[in-house]
VEXLUM-497187 format. One record per residue (C-alpha): residue number from 1; residue in one letter; x, y negated, z. Coordinates in steps of 0.5 Angstrom, whole numbers, always signed. Example, Ala and Ser with C-alpha at 12.3 -4.5 7.8 and 13.67 -1.06 7.14 Angstrom:
<site><n>1</n><res>a</res><x>+25</x><y>+9</y><z>+16</z></site>
<site><n>2</n><res>s</res><x>+27</x><y>+2</y><z>+14</z></site>
***
This chain:
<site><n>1</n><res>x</res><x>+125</x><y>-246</y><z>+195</z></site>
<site><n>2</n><res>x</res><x>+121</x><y>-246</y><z>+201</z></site>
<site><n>3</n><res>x</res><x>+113</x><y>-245</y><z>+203</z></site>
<site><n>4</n><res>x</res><x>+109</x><y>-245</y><z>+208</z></site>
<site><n>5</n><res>x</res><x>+103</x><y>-241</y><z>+210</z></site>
<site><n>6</n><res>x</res><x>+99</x><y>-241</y><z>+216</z></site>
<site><n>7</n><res>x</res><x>+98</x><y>-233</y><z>+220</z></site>
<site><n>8</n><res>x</res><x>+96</x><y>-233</y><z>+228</z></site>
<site><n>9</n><res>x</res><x>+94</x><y>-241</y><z>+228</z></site>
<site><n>10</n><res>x</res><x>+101</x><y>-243</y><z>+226</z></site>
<site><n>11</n><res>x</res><x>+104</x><y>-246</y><z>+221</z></site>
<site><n>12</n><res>x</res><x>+111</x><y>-244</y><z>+218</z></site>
<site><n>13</n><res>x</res><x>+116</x><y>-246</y><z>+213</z></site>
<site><n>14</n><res>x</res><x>+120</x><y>-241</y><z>+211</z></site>
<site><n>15</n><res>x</res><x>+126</x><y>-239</y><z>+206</z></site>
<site><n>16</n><res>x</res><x>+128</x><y>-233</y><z>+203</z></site>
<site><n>17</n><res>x</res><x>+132</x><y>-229</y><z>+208</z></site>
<site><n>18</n><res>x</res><x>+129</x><y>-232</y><z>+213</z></site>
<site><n>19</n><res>x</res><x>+127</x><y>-229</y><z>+219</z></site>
<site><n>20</n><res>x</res><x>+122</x><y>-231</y><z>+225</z></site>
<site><n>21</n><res>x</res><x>+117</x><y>-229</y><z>+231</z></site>
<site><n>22</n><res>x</res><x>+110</x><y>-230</y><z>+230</z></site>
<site><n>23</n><res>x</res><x>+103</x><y>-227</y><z>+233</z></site>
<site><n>24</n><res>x</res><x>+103</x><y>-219</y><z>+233</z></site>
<site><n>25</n><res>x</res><x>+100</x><y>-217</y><z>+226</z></site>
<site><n>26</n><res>x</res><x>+96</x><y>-211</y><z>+226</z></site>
<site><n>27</n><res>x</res><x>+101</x><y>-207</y><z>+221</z></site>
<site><n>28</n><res>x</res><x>+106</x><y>-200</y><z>+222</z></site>
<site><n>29</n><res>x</res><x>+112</x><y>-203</y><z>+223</z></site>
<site><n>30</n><res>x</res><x>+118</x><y>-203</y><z>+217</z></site>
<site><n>31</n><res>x</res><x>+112</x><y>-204</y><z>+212</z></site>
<site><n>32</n><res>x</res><x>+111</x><y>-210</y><z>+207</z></site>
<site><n>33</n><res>x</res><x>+106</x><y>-216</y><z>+210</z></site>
<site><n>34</n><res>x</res><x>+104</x><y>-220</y><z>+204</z></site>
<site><n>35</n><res>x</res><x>+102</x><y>-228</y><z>+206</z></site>
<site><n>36</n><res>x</res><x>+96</x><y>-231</y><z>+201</z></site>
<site><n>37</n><res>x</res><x>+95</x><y>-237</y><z>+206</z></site>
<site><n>38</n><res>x</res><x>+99</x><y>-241</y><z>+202</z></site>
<site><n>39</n><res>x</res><x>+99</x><y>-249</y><z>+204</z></site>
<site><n>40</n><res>x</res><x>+104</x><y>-251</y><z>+200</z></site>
<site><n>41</n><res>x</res><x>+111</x><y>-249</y><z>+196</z></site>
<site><n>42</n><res>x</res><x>+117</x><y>-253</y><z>+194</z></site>
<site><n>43</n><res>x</res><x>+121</x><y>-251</y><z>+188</z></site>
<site><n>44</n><res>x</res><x>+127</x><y>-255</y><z>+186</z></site>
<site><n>45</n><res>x</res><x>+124</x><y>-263</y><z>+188</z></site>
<site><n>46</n><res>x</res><x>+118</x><y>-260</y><z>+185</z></site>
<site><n>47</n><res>x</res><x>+112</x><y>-259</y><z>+190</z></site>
<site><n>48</n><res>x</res><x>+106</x><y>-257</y><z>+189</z></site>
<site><n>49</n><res>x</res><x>+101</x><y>-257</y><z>+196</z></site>
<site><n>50</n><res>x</res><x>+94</x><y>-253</y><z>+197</z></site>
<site><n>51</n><res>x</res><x>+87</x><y>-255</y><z>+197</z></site>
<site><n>52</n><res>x</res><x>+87</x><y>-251</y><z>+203</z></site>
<site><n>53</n><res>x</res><x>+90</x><y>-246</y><z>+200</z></site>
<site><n>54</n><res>x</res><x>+94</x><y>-244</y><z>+194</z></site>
<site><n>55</n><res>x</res><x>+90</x><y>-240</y><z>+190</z></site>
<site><n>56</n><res>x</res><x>+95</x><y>-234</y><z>+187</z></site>
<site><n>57</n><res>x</res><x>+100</x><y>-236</y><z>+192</z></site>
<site><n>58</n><res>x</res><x>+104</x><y>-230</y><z>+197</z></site>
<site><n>59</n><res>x</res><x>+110</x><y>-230</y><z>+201</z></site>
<site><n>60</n><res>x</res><x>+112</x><y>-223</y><z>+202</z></site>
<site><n>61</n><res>x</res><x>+115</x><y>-221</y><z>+209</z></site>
<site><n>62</n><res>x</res><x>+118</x><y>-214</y><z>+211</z></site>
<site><n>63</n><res>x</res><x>+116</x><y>-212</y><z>+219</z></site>
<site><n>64</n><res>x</res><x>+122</x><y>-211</y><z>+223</z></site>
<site><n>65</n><res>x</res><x>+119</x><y>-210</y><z>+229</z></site>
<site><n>66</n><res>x</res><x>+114</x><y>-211</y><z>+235</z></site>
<site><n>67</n><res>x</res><x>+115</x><y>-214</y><z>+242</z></site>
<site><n>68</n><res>x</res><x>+114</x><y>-219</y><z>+247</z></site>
<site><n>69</n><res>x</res><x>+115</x><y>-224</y><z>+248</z></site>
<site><n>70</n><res>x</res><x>+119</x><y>-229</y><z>+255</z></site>
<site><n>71</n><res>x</res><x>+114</x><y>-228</y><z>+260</z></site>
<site><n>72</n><res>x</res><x>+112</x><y>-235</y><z>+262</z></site>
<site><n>73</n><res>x</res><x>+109</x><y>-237</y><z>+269</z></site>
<site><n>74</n><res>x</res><x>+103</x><y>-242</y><z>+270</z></site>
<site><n>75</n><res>x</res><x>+101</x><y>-244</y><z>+277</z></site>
<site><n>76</n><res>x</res><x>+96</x><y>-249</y><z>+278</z></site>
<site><n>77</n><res>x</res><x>+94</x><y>-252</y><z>+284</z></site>
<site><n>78</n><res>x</res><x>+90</x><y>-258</y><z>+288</z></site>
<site><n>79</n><res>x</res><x>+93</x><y>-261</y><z>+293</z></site>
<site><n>80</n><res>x</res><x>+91</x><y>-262</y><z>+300</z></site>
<site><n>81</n><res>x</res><x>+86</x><y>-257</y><z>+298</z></site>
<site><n>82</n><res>x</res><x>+88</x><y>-251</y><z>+299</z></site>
<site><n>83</n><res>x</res><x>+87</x><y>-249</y><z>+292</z></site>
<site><n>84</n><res>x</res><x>+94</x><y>-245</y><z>+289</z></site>
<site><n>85</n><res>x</res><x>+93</x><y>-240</y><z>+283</z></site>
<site><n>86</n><res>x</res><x>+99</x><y>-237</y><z>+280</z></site>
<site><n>87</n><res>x</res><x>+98</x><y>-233</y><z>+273</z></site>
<site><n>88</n><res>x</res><x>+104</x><y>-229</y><z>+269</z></site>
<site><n>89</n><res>x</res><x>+104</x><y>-229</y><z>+262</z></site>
<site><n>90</n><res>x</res><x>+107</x><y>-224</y><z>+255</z></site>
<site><n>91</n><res>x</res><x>+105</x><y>-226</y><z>+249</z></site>
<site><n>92</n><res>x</res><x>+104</x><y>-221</y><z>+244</z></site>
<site><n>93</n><res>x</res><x>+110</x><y>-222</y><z>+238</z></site>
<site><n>94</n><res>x</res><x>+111</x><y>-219</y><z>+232</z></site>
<site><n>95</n><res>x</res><x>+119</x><y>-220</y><z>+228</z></site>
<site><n>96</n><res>x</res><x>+118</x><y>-220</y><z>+221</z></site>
<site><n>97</n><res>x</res><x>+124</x><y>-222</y><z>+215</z></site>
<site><n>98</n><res>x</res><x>+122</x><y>-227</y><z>+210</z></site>
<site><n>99</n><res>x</res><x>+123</x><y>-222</y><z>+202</z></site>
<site><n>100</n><res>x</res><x>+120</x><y>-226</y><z>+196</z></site>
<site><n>101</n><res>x</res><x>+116</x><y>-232</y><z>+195</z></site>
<site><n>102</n><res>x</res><x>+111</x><y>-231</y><z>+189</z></site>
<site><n>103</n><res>x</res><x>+108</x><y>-238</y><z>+186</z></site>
<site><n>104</n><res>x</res><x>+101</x><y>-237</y><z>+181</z></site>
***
């Protein structure tokens, strides 16, 4: 059985068990985060899409901590016009372990 919802403007197919990096969640950490923004859920060959969303639907995902994340470069620049710009980036992370996928 696998679902997958959208958080942070991402979409992600989880199972349960299943442990994965996504944009900072405003929640204590080792505490229960429910997902209601299902889009799909597949049981057994059986699967059954949203319109978005399906309504009752929740994945349940334990917190296990916040961090962040490879810090990135960017750097633009325009060629023979003295134009160089050089920029850092650390995205905001939030470490969370798939426990229940609960179909209405």
């Amino acid at each position: 059985m696998y679902a997958i919802f959208e958080t942070g403007g991402k979409q992600y197919r989880v199972q349960k068990g299943d442990v994965l990096d996504v944009e900072r969640l405003s929640f204590v950490e080792e505490s229960k985060v429910n997902f209601d923004s299902v889009l799909a859920i597949e049981n057994d060959g059986d699967i059954e899409v949203g319109t978005p969303t399906i309504e009752g639907a929740v994945v349940t995902a334990d917190l296990v901590k916040d961090f962040r994340g490879k810090k990135i470069t960017v750097f633009k620049m325009k060629r023979r016009k003295g134009y160089r710009k050089k920029q850092g980036h650390r995205q905001e992370l939030s470490r969370i372990m798939i426990q229940d996928i609960k179909k209405p």
